[in-house]
C-alpha positions in Angstrom: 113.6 204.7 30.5 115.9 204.7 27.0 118.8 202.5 27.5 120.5 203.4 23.8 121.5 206.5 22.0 117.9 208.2 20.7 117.5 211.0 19.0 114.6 214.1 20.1 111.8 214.4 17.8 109.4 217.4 18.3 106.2 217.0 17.0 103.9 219.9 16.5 100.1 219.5 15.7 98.7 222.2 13.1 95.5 222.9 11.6 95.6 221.4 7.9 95.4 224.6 6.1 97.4 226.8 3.6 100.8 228.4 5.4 100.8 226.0 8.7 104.3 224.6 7.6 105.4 227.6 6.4 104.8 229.4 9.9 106.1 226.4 12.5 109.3 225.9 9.5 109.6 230.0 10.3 109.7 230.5 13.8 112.3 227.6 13.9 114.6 229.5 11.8 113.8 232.4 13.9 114.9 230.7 16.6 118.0 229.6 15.2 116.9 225.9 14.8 117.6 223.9 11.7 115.6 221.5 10.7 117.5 218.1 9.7 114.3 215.7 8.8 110.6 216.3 8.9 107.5 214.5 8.2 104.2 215.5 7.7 100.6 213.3 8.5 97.7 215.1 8.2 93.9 214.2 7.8 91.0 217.1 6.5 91.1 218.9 9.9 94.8 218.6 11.1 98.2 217.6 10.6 101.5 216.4 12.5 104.7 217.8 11.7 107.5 215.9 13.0 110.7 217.1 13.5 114.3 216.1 14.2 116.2 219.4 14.5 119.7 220.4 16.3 118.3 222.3 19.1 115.4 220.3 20.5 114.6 222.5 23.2 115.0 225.7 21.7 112.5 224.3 19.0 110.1 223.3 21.8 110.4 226.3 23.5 109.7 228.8 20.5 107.0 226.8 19.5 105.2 226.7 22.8 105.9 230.4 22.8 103.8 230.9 19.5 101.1 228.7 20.7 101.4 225.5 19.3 101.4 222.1 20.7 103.8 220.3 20.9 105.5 216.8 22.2 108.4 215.9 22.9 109.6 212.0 22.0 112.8 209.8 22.4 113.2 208.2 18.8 115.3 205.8 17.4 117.5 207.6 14.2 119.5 204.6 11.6 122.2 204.7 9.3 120.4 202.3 6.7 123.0 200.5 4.4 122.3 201.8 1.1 121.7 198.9 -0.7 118.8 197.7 -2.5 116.6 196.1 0.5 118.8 198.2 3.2 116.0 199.5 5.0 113.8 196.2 5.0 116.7 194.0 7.0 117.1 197.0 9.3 113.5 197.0 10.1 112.3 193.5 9.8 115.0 192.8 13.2 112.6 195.2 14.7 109.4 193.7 13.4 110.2 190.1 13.9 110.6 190.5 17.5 107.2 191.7 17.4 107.7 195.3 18.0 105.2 197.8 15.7 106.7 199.9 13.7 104.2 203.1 13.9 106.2 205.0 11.5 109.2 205.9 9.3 110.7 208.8 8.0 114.2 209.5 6.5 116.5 212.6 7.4 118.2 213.4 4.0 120.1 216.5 4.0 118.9 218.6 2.4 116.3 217.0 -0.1 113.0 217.5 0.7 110.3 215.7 -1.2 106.9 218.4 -1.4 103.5 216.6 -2.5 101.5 219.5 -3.4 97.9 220.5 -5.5 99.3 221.6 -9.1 102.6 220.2 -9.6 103.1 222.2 -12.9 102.1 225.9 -11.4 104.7 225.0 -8.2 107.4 223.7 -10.6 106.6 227.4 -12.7 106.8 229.0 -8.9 110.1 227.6 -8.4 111.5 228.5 -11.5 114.5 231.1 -10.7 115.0 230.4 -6.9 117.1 229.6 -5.7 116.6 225.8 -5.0 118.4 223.0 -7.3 115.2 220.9 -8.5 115.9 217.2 -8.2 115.0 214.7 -11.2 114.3 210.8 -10.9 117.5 210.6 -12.8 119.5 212.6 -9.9 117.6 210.1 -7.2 118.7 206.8 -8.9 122.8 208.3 -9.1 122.3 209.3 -5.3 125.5 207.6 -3.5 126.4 208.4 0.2 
């Protein structure tokens, strides 16, 4: 039983190939479900997609209606101090107790970070959208 204010994460396992993201990402705005922090694992024959969203169960429900797994979990969602070594106090209180840390993610926004094949034919992809590309320059004047 959680004793302290968590957070619901859905996680939603996918076969690792082309448009998986695209299709869970798209039946949560479907649904009416925005998305406020994801991460995505994934080895050569699947993937994770984890999700903190503002309707947990409508996200669980219209994913379950479209045939995907998923689970539900009670997370644990910080305000880190941002300062340089912020996130490394926050988590070492965690970690010196002996607690494992399985993993971390951040909820930023609207910034998404996308690791893809050919950087250069994306970056020509994206030219004209309407999306603001960020630069290492705009990351390092980033202030809360």
């Amino acid at each position: 039983m959680t004793t302290g204010p968590t957070v619901k994460q859905i996680s939603v396992f996918i076969e690792n190939k082309s448009g998986r993201v695209s299709e869970v990402t798209g039946i949560l705005g479907d649904a009416g479900v925005n998305i406020r922090g994801f991460s995505v694992s994934d080895t050569a024959d699947y993937g994770i997609l984890r999700l903190v969203v503002d309707k947990p169960e409508d996200a669980e429900r219209a994913l379950k209606a479209a045939g995907f797994t998923v689970r539900v979990d009670d997370v644990i969602c910080i305000d880190v101090p941002d300062v340089p070594g912020g996130l490394a106090s926050v988590l070492k209180v965690v970690s010196a107790a002996g607690v494992n840390i399985e993993y971390v993610y951040s909820l930023v926004a609207t910034l998404v970070v996308i690791n893809v094949a050919d950087v250069n034919r994306a970056l020509r992809l994206l030219e004209g959208r309407p999306v603001r590309l960020v630069s290492q320059e705009d990351i390092a004047a980033l202030r809360p």
